[in-house]
N, C-alpha and C positions, 0 to 999 in steps of 0.2 A: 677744178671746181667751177669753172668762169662755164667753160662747157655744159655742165649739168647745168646752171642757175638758166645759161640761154636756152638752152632745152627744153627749161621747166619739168624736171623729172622729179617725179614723186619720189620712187623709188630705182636705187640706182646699186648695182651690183657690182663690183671690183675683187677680179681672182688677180692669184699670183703679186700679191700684194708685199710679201715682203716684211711685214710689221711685224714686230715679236711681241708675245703673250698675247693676254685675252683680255676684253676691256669694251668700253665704251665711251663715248666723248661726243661734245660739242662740236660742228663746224657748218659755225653760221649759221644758215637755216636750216643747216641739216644734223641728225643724231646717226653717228656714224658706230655701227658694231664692230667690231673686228676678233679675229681670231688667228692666230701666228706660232710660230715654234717658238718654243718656250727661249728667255731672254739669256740665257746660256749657251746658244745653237747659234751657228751661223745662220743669217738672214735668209730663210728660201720659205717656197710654197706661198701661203694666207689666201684668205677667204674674208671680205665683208661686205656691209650693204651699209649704203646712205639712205634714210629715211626721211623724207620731209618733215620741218618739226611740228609743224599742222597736223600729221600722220601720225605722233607717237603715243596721242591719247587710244588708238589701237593696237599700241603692242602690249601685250598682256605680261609676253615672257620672252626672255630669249636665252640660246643655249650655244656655249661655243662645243662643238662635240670633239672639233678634232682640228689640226691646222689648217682643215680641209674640209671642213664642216662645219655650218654654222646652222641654229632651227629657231625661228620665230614665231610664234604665236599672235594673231590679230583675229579682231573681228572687227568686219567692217560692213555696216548697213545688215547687221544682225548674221552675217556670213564666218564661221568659225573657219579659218585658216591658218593654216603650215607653212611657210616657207622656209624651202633648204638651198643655203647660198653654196653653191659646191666647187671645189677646183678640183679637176678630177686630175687620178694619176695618168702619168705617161705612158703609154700602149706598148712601146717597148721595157717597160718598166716587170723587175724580177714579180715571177707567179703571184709567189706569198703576198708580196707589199699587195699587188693587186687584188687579190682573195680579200685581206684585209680589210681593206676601202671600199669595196664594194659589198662586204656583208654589215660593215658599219654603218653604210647608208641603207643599205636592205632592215637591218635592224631596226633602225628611226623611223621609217616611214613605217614600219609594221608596229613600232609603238603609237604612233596617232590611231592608226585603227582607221576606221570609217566613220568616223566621227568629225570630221574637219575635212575641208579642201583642201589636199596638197598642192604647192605649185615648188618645183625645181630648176633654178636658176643659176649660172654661172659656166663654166666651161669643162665640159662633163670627159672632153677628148675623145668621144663616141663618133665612131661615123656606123649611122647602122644602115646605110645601104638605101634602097628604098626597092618597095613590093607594094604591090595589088592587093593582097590577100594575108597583108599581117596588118593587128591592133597597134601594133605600134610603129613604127615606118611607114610613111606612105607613098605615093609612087613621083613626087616630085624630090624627093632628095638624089645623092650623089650616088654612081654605080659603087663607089668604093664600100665595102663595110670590111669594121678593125675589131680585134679579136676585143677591144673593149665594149664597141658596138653590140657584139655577140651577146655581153656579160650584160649589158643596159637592157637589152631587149628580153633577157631570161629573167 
């Protein structure tokens, strides 16, 4: 926390968090959301975001989707926005688990619609390469791209 306050971050994003269940709380200046494997599971994954508490008269809503998935709702200076706090799965990680996570997240952002800004944030474990001539990569990232990469850019 001492880092964020020196930083003065509004908004601060935290994966692999560790925390169980879903919830929100006070700390200090900040309103911190979280979202975790439920409190009968060993401690792995989580997903949350610290919100400056000057900032929280703009969260409208917020939703834990998944241990790994978190969706807030703001407007700010009349701007309707989405944020999705995401810890993505591991690249060597079985098909299914990955189909999963990634149609869950495909799901939510096709429930906002076009109706709001999305912005997605946290550690998605995508490397997509980078190209000249795609919308999404552009030509200063890494030669490397990973079969998750693949999945982010479809």
């Amino acid at each position: 926390m001492i880092e964020i306050k020196n930083l003065k971050l509004d908004v601060t994003v935290i994966t692999e968090t560790k925390k169980k269940g879903q919830g929100s709380e006070s700390m200090g200046q900040y309103d911190h959301f979280y979202s975790g494997v439920s409190k009968n599971r060993t401690a792995q994954q989580g997903a949350s975001v610290l919100i400056k508490r000057n900032h929280r008269k703009h969260v409208h809503s917020w939703e834990a989707i998944s241990e790994r998935i978190i969706k807030i709702n703001m407007t700010v200076r009349e701007n309707r926005i989405t944020i999705f706090v995401v810890y993505g799965i591991n690249d060597d990680s079985l098909v299914n688990v990955k189909d999963k996570f990634f149609e869950d997240l495909n799901n939510e952002i096709t429930k906002v619609g076009k109706t709001r800004e999305i912005i997605i944030l946290g550690d998605l474990k995508c490397r997509v390469g980078k190209s000249t001539d795609s919308q999404v990569a552009g030509p200063y990232g890494e030669d490397t791209k990973n079969d998750n990469g693949e999945r982010e850019i479809d």
